[in-house]
N, C-alpha and C positions, 0 to 999 in steps of 0.2 A: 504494500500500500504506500502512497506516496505520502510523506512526514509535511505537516502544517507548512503553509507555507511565513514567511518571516513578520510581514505585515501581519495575518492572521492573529498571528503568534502575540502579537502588538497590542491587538484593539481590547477592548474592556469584556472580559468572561460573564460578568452580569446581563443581561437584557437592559435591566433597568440605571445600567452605567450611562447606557447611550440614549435611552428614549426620555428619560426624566429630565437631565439639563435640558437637552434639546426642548422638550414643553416649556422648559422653565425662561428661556429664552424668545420660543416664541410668543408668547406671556407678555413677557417684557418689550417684546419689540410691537404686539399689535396696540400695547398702551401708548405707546412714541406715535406710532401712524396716526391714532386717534388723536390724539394731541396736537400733533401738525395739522390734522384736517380743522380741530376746530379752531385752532389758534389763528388762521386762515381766514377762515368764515368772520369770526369776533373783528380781526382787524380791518379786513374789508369793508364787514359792515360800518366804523365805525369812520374810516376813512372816504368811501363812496356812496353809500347810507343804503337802505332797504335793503333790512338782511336777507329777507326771502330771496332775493335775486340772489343775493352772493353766496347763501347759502345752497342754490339752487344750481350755480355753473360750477361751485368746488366740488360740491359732494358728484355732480354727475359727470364734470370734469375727470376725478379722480378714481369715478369707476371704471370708468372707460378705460385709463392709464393703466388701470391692474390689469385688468385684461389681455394690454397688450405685453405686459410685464411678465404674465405668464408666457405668454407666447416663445415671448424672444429669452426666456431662460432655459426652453430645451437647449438652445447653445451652448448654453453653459452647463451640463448634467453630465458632460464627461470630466467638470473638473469642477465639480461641486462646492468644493469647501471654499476654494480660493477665490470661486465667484461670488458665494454665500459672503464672507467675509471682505469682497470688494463692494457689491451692494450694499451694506451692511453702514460701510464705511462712507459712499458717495449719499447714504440717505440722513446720515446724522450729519452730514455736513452740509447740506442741504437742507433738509429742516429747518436744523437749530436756527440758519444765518438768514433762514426766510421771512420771518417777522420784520429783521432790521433791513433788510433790501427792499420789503416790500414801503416798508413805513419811508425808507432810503426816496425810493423812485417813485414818490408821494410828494413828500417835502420839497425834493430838489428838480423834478421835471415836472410836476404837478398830474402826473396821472400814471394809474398804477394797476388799471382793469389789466393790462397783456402782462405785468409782471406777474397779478394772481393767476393769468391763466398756465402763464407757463412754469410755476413753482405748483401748481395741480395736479401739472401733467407730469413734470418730471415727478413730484412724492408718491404718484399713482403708480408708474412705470416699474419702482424701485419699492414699491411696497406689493406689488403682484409676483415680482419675481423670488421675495422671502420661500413661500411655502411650495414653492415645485423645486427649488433647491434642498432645501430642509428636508420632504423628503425623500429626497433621490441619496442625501445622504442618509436617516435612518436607515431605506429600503438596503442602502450597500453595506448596513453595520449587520442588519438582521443575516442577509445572504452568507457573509463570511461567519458570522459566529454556527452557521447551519451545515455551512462545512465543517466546520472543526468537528460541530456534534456527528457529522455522516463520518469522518476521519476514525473518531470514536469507538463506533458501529466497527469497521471496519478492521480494529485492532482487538475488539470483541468477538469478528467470527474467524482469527484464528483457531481459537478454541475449542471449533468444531463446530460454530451456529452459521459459519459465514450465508449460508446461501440464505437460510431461511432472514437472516437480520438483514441482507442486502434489499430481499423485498419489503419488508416491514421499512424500514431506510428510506424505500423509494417514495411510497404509500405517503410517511409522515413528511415529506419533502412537500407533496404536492399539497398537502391541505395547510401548513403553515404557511406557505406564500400566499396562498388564498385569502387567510384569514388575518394576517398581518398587514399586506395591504389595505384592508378595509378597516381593523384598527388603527391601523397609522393618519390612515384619513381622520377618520373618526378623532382619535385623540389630538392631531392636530390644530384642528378649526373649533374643538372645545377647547384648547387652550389660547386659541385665535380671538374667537367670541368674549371669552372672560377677561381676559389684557385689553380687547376694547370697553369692555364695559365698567373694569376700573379708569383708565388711561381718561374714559369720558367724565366718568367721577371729581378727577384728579386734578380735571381744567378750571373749572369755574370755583369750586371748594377748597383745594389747597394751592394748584402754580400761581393760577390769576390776581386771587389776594394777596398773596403770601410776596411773587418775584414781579409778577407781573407781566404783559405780553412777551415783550423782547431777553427779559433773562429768565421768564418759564421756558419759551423755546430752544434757550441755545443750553439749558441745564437737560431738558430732554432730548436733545443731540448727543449730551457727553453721552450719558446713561444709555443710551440707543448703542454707539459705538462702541465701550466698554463689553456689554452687554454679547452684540454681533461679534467683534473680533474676539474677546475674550474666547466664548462658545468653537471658534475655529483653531484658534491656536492653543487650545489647549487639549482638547477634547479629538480634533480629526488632524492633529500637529502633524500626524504620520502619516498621509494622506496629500501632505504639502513638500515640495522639494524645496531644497533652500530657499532657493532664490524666489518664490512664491510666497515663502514665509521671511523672507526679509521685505518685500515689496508690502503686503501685508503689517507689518510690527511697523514701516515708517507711512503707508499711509495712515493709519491708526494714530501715528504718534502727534502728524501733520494737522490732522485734524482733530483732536485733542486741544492740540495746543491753538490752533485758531478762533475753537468755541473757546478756551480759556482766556486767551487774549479779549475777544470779542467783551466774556461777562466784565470783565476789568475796564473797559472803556464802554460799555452800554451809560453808565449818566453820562459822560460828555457826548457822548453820541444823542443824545436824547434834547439835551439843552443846544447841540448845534441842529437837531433837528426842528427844536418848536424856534427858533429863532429864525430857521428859515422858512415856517409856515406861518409865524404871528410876527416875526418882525424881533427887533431889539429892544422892545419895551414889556418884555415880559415882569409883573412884578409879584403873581403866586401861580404854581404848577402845580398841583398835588392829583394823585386818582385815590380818589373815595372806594366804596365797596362798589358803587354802581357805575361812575362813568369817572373822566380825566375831565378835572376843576381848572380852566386857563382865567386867568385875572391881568389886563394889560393895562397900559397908561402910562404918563408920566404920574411919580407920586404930586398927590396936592392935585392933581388934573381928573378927567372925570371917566370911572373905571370901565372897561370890555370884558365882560364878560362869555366866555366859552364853554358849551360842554360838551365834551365830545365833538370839540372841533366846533359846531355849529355856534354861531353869533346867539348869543341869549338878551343880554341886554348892553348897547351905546349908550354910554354914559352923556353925551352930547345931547342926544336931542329924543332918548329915552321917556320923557313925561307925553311926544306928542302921541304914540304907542298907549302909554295908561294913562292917560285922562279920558283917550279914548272908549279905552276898557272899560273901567270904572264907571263914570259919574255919568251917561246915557241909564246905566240899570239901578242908579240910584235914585232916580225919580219915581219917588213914590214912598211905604213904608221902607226903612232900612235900620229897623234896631239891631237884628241880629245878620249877620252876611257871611258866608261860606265861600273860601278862594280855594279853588282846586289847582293843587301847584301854586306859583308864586314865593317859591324856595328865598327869591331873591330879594322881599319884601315891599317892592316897589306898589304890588297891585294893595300890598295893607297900607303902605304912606299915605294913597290917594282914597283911601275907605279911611282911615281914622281923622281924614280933616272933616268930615261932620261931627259935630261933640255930641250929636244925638245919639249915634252907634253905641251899642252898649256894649257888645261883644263880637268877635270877627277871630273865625277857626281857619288857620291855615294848614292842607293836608298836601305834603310834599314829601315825594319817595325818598328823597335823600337825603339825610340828616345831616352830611356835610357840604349841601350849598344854603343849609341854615347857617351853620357855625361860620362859613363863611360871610356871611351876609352879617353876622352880629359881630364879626373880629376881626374884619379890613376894614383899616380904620376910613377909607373913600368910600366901599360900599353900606359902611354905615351911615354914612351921614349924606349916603346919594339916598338910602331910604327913611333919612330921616329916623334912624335908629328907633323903626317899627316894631323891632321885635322886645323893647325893652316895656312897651306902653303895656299895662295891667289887663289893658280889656283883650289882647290879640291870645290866641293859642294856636299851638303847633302841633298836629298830629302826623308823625311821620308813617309813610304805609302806599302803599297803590292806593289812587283814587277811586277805582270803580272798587277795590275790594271793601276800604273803608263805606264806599254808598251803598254798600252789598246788604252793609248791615253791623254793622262795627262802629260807625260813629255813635260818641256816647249820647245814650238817652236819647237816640232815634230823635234829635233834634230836629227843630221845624226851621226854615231860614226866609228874611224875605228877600234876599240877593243870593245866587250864587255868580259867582265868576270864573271861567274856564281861562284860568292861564295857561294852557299846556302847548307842548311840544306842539311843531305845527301836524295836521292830516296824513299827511305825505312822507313820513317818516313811520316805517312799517312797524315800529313797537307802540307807536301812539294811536293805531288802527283803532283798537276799541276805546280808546276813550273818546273816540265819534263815531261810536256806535250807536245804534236805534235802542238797543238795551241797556248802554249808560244813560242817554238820554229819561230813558224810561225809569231808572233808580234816581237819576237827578230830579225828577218831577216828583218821586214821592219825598222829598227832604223840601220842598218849598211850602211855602204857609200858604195861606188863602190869599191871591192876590200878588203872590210872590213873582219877581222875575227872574231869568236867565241871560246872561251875555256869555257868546264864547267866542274864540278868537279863531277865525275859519279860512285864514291863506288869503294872499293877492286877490282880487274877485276880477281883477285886472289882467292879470298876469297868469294866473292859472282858473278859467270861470269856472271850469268844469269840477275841478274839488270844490272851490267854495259852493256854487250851489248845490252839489252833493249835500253837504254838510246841511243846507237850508231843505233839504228833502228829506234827510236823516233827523230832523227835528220834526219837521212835518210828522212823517210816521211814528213818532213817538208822544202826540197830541198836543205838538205844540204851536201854537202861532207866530210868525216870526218875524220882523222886522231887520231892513239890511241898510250898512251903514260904511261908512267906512272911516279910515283918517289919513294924512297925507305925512307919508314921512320924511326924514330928512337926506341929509347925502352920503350917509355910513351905510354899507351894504350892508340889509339885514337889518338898519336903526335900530328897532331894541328888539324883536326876534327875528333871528337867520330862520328863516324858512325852506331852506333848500337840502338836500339829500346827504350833501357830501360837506367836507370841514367849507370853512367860513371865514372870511376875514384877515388871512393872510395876505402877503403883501404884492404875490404874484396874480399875472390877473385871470390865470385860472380858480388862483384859491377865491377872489373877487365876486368871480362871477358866479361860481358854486352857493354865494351867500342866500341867493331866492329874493332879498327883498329885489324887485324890479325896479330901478334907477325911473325907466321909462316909466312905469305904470306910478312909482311913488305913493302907493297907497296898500295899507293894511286892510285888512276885510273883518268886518263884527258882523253876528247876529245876533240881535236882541230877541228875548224870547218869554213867551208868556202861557201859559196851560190854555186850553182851549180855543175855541173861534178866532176868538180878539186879539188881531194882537197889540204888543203894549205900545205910548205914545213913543215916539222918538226925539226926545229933547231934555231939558236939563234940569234940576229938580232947583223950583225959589229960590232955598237958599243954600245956594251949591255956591260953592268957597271961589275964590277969583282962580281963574286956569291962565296958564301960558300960552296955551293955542288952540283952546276948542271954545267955542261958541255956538250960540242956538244958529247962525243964518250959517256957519261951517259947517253944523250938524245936518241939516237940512238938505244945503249941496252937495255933501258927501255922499246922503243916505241916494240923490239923484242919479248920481255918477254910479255908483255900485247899479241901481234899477238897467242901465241901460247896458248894463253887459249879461244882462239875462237875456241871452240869444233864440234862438228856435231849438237850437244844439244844448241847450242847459235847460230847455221845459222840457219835464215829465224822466227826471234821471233817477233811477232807483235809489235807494236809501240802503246806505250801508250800515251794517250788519254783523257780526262776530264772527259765524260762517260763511258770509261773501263779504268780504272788504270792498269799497269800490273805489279805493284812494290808490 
């Protein structure tokens, strides 16, 4: 009988030498995959705006890329390990440095849709090809340890059983490859599946808060590389000729050291980033648990607010935005008033100058563009340090969950005021929906109104009168109005999809307020038939730029963009969006 051969001789006597790391890695490498995918998706979105879409060309981008990833790794199966461990190496390095190239070719060329598509394609490519290497390696560790066992056999039927053990031999030959194959599968994509469905865990609950986009990513590159090369060079080391395991240990080493480089200069890389997308007057940067807090200006001058890139509130000419808002839904009873959003205090400065107000609830998801708004010392005193006044409260939370049924003591209001995010901005969908509408209508008193702020009517008619349909169908009356803003893209809300406010004139024109159109869009809104009057309440406090005959003009100009193309548009809805 012919004696083991030397490799043989080599590989690990266990089954479970070979098949256990390998799970353990692919484990670890479907958590990496999943983590570049969302990490992708999050920045995108937060860079070009409507994550549906972005979530929609990465995720289907990057199936498509595995696909082909399998394909073109048959080539690689005659030398398995050394390709396993080259993918392995070109996908953490890749990843990791994708966040900063993407966020890179954002900043510095102002667009960045072909970069996400082509860091899709390439993590697809390179995440398809993992598991047809993987295993073509297990399958070649089971094959030889099956020899040694037939080797075995065969030193057995010396003894006088050869003929009958060489059949029994052949017999159990043929049913373990049968069934090993279909295990190998099998236990493969169960440990495929469960590495994605930590890795998915891992993103928003422990990298995102914890490193944040750009050094969550290039930490799950190291981990990724470690991980793949570690698994080749130790485990199939005999399987590698020199020179494949030295090409190996210094790509590995290469890119190691470039994520490690990389995490060490990510905050300068981050501060030469927002200076080339907001300019050299940045004067607070922070990311909250929900979004990235920008604060610009000179100090003593009057603050820009950003979040998420998008224009929140111009400190310049800011009031002609909330007077707007405000003091139209204040004519009439206004003891008690409810501001949905309005983090930034501005929509409560313009509500606590009646001294009739007795109390005004502010409900804003993010409790640190409160603390901002109470502790820069501009933003305080641009709101009139609203939040200090006894009669305001602050209840942090989603607003439709809060109107769900959580605000205390199922309070009655006779204002509410919809400061939110604008339509068009695909996570603010349902708070223009026919069913928040419908929760906002049960929190109004008898006689109570509603204002909400509903996009360009100019500039985009087709959402804003959506918005006046999506009231409609929620029984309410509504009155349209507008106000004329000034010459900051975005004045006091960016309305547009993507960042805002930068100095380039992409990042400009991205802001939504429309230079040309120069006007914000209100509807006023009231339960029933009627709707409410449009004008200023007696004794409404002296305003800087709104008046009864601007109120009036305004509410003209907004009427005449209600085309043939904006009558009869359905009303959006939590299952159909139609922004």
């Amino acid at each position: 009988m012919p004696l083991p051969t030397e490799r043989a001789a080599r590989l690990p006597a266990r089954p479970g030498a070979v098949r256990y790391p390998v799970l353990a890695v692919v484990f670890v490498c479907a958590a990496c995959g999943l983590v570049y995918e969302l990490e992708l998706v999050a920045l995108a979105s937060y860079l070009i705006g409507d994550s549906v879409t972005q979530a929609s060309v990465v995720l289907s981008v990057m199936v498509f890329a595995m696909g082909v990833g399998s394909l073109l790794a048959k080539r690689l199966r005659c030398r398995a390990a050394v390709g396993f461990g080259l993918v392995e190496c070109g996908l953490a390095l890749i990843g990791g440095c994708s966040a900063m190239v993407l966020y890179a070719a954002f900043a510095w060329l102002g667009e960045s849709r072909y970069v996400l598509v082509a860091f899709s394609l390439a993590i697809g490519v390179l995440i398809g090809a993992e598991i047809p290497l993987l295993m073509s390696l297990i399958q070649r560790a089971g094959h030889e340890r099956r020899e040694r066992g037939d080797q075995s056999d065969g030193h057995a039927g010396q003894d006088g059983h050869a003929g009958q053990d060489g059949q029994d031999g052949s017999d159990r030959r043929d049913r373990p490859e049968q069934q090993d194959a279909a295990g190998t599968v099998a236990d493969l994509f169960a440990a495929d599946y469960v590495g994605a469905l930590v890795g998915g865990l891992a993103f928003p609950f422990l990298l995102l808060p914890w490193l944040g986009q750009l050094t969550g990513a290039l930490v799950t590159g190291a981990v990724n590389a470690v991980a793949g090369g570690g698994l080749v060079l130790w485990l199939f080391r005999h399987d590698l000729s020199a020179r494949s395991r030295a090409l190996l240990i210094g790509a590995n080493l290469v890119v190691l050291a470039v994520l490690a480089t990389a995490t060490v200069l990510v905050d300068d890389f981050e501060r030469a980033a927002r200076r080339a997308v907001y300019g050299d007057s940045i004067r607070v940067a922070v990311q909250t648990g929900l979004q990235e807090v920008v604060v610009t200006g000179e100090r003593g001058g009057p603050p820009y607010l950003f979040l998420n890139g998008r224009l929140r509130v111009g400190g310049h000419d800011e009031h002609r935005y909330h007077e707007a808002l405000v003091h139209p839904a204040m004519n009439g009873r206004h003891a008690r008033v409810l501001i949905l959003g309005g983090g930034d205090g501005l929509a409560a400065r313009e509500v606590l100058r009646y001294p009739d107000v007795r109390a005004v609830t502010v409900v804003e998801l993010d409790p640190g563009v409160v603390r901002l708004a109470r502790t820069d010392p501009d933003l305080a005193a641009l709101n009139a340090h609203a939040f200090r006044d006894p009669r305001v409260r602050v209840v942090h939370g989603d607003a439709f969950r809060r109107l769900r049924g959580s605000l205390p003591e199922r309070e009655r209001y006779d204002v509410v005021i919809s400061d939110l995010p604008d339509p068009g901005i695909t996570a603010s969908a349902k708070l223009y929906s026919a069913e928040f509408y419908g929760l906002t209508a049960g929190v109004l008193a008898d006689g109570g109104r509603l204002v909400v702020h509903a996009g360009s009517a100019a500039a985009r008619p087709r959402t804003y009168w959506t918005v006046d349909a999506t009231l409609r169908a929620a029984g309410f009356a509504t009155r349209p109005y507008g106000a004329g803003g000034g010459s900051t893209p975005g004045g006091a809300r960016g309305e547009g999809s993507g960042f805002a406010g930068g100095p380039d004139r992409a990042a400009r024109a991205s802001a939504g307020m429309d230079r040309a159109a120069g006007e914000w869009g209100f509807l006023l809104a009231a339960p029933g038939d009627r709707p409410p009057a449009l004008g200023l309440a007696p004794r409404a406090p002296r305003l800087r730029s709104l008046t009864p005959a601007a109120l009036t003009a305004a509410g003209t100009r907004v009427e005449r963009t209600r085309t043939g193309g904006s009558a009869g548009l359905p009303p959006s809805t939590l299952v159909h969006p139609r922004y």
